[in-house]
Structure formats: structure tokens, C-alpha cells
N, C-alpha and C positions, 0 to 999 in steps of 0.2 A: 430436220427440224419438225417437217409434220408427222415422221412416226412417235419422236417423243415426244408430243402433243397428243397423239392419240392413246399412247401407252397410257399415259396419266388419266388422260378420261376417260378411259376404262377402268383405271385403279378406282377416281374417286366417284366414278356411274357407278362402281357395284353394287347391287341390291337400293338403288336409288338414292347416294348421294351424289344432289347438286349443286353447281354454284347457286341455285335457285331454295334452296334449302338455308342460304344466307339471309333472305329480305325477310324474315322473324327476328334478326337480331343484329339490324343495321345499327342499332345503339352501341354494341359494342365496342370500344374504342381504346388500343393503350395509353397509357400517362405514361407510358416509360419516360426517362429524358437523363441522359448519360452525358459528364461532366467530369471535369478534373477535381471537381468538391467530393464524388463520390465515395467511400470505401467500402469492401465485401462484407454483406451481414452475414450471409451463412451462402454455405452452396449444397445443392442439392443432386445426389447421385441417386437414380430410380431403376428397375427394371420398368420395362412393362410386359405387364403381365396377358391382357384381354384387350383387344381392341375388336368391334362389332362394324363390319362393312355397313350392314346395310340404316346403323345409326348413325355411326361415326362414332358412339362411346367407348369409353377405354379405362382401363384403370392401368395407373403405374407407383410403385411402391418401392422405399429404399430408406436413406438415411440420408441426414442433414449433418451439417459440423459447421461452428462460427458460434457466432454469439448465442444463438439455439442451435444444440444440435439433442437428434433425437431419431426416433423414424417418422417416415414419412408415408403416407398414403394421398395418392390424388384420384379424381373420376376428373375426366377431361372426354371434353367432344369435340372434333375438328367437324370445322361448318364453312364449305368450301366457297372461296369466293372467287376462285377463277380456276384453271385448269392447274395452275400452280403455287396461288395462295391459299391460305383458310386465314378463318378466324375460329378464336375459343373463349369458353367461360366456363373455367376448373374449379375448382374445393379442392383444396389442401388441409391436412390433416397432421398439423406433427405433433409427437407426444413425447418429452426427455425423460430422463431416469427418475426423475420426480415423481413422475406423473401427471404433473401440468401439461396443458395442452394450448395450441394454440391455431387458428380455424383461419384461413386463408382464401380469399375471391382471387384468382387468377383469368385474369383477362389480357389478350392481347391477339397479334398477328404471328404469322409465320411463310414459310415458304418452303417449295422442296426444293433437296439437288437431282433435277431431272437428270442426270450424268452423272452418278459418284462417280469417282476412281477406282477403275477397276485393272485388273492386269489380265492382258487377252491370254500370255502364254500359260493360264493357270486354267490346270482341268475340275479345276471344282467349279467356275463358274465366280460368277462376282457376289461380295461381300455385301454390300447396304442396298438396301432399296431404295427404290427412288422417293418412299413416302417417307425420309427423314429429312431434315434441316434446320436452320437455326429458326430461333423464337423471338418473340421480345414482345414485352410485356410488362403489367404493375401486378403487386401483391398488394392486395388491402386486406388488413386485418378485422373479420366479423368479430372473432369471439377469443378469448383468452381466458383463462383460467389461472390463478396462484400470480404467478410472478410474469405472466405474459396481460393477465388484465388490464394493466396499464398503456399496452401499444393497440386497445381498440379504434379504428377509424383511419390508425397511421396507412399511410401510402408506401410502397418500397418498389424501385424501378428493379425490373430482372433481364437477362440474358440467358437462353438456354439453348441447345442442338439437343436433337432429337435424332437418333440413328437406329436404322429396322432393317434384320437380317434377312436376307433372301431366304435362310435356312433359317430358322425358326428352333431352337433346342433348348430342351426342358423346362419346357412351359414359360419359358421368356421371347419374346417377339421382337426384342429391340430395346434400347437403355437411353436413357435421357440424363444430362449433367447440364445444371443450372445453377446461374449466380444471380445473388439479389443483395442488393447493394442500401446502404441508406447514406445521408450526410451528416450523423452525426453517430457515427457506433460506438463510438466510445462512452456516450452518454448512456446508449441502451444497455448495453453492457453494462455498465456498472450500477446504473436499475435491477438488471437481473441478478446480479451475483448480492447487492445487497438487499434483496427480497427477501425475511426472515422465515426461517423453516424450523417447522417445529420440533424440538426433541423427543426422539420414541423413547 
């Protein structure tokens, strides 16, 4: 137990992230709150592309599908609050065939799997690192444009896992798949699809 304690806080001491790098931004807090009222507003599948030890910054980029879908780009920083927690405060970025866009605060918690599952009898060594694991978290909406203008201010609870390959190949570091949920999709939906678009 204390060498995987230590592994980790040498992951997350590299280039001087600490849990002491967290009391800037003790505000942070998820509103997630998951429920049988919920249904899937969109889910979000990312690479990630860059993540920076010695900030904790990252960016990770992909596509969305649900009631928006579109691509997606986010900046996220993991701001550690224990040898096994962080915390974060992302921007999300999505933009559909339209070209409406829609601007996202992503705030919440998360944690690693100090242990993925690995298989010893395999000569390549193991699959995930240990700096992936599930998230959870809210989306609130800053800024919308065309037919997303209307969900400014809206709250949306999320769930996400975050998994990072020990091997690292082509320019990807690890992929992220996340769900964000609202209580009333149906309604947004049908906001969006009857949002009037202009004839070319």
C-alpha cells in the first residue's frame, strides 16, 4: 500500500504538482446530484491530446452526440487534493454542423485507479496508468450561440472516466468518455430542433 502511495506522489509531485496547489481553489465544488428523474443529454467521447506535469493543464478533444452533438474541445487542469484525489475547473467547447456553439464551466472531483487491471502474464507490460479514473461533476452553461442561447446559466450533472496509457501512441495520451445528464431532455431537445435556421 505504501509503494502505491508513493508511485502516485511522485506522479502528481512532478515538476511541483501538489495537494498544496489545491487551497487557490478550495471554492470549487460539484453540484453533480444523480437520480432516477435523470436522462442522457449528450455524452462525450475525447482523446487527450496534451497534458503539462508540471501545471497540471491539458487539453482533450473529440465529439459529442445526444441532444448536441458536435466536436468538442476542453482545457482542464487537475489540482490535486490528496495523493489520490484532484479537483478541476475545465471549459468546454462544442460546436455542431451548424456552427452554433455552445461554452461549458466544468467543475468537479475525481479520483485515480491506484491498481488498473492488468495481466502479469503479458510481455508488454500494463495498459492504463494509474492517473485515470472516474470524474463527477456539473456543466454549466457560460455562453451559447444560435439555438443553444437559450440554455445560458442551465446546470447539467455529469459522469465521466478518464483512462491514460502507459504507452502513449500518436499523439494521444489517454481518452476520456463522459455523460451529462439533464431532467428534462425532452424539453431541450425540442427547443433545439425547433430553433429556426435560415435559408441559404
Amino acid at each position: 500500500m505504501q509503494n502505491r502511495r508513493n508511485v502516485l506522489a511522485g506522479i502528481l509531485t512532478m515538476g511541483g504538482i501538489t495537494a498544496a496547489a489545491a487551497s487557490a481553489h478550495d471554492d470549487l465544488q460539484p453540484q453533480a446530484v444523480f437520480n432516477s428523474g435523470l436522462q442522457l443529454f449528450f455524452a462525450q467521447r475525447d482523446a487527450v491530446i496534451t497534458f503539462d506535469t508540471n501545471t497540471g493543464i491539458g487539453t482533450h478533444m473529440g465529439t459529442v452526440e445526444g441532444a448536441i452533438a458536435g466536436t468538442s474541445i476542453t482545457n482542464f487542469q487537475f489540482i490535486p487534493t490528496s495523493q489520490s484525489t484532484i479537483k478541476f475547473d475545465n471549459r468546454v467547447l462544442i460546436t455542431d454542423v451548424d456552427g452554433d456553439q455552445i461554452l461549458f464551466s466544468h467543475v468537479g472531483t475525481g479520483r485515480f485507479l491506484l491498481t488498473p487491471l492488468a495481466d502479469s502474464t503479458n510481455p508488454l507490460g500494463n495498459l492504463m496508468s494509474p492517473t485515470g479514473g472516474p470524474l463527477v461533476g456539473t456543466y454549466t452553461t457560460l455562453q451559447g450561440s444560435g439555438k443553444y442561447a437559450f440554455l445560458v446559466g442551465r446546470k447539467f450533472p455529469c459522469k465521466m472516466i478518464g483512462s491514460n496509457s502507459t504507452r502513449p501512441v500518436g499523439g494521444a495520451i489517454g481518452n476520456l468518455y463522459g455523460e451529462i445528464y439533464s431532467d428534462n431532455v425532452g424539453v431541450i431537445t425540442s427547443a433545439i430542433k425547433a430553433y429556426p435556421r435560415p435559408i441559404d
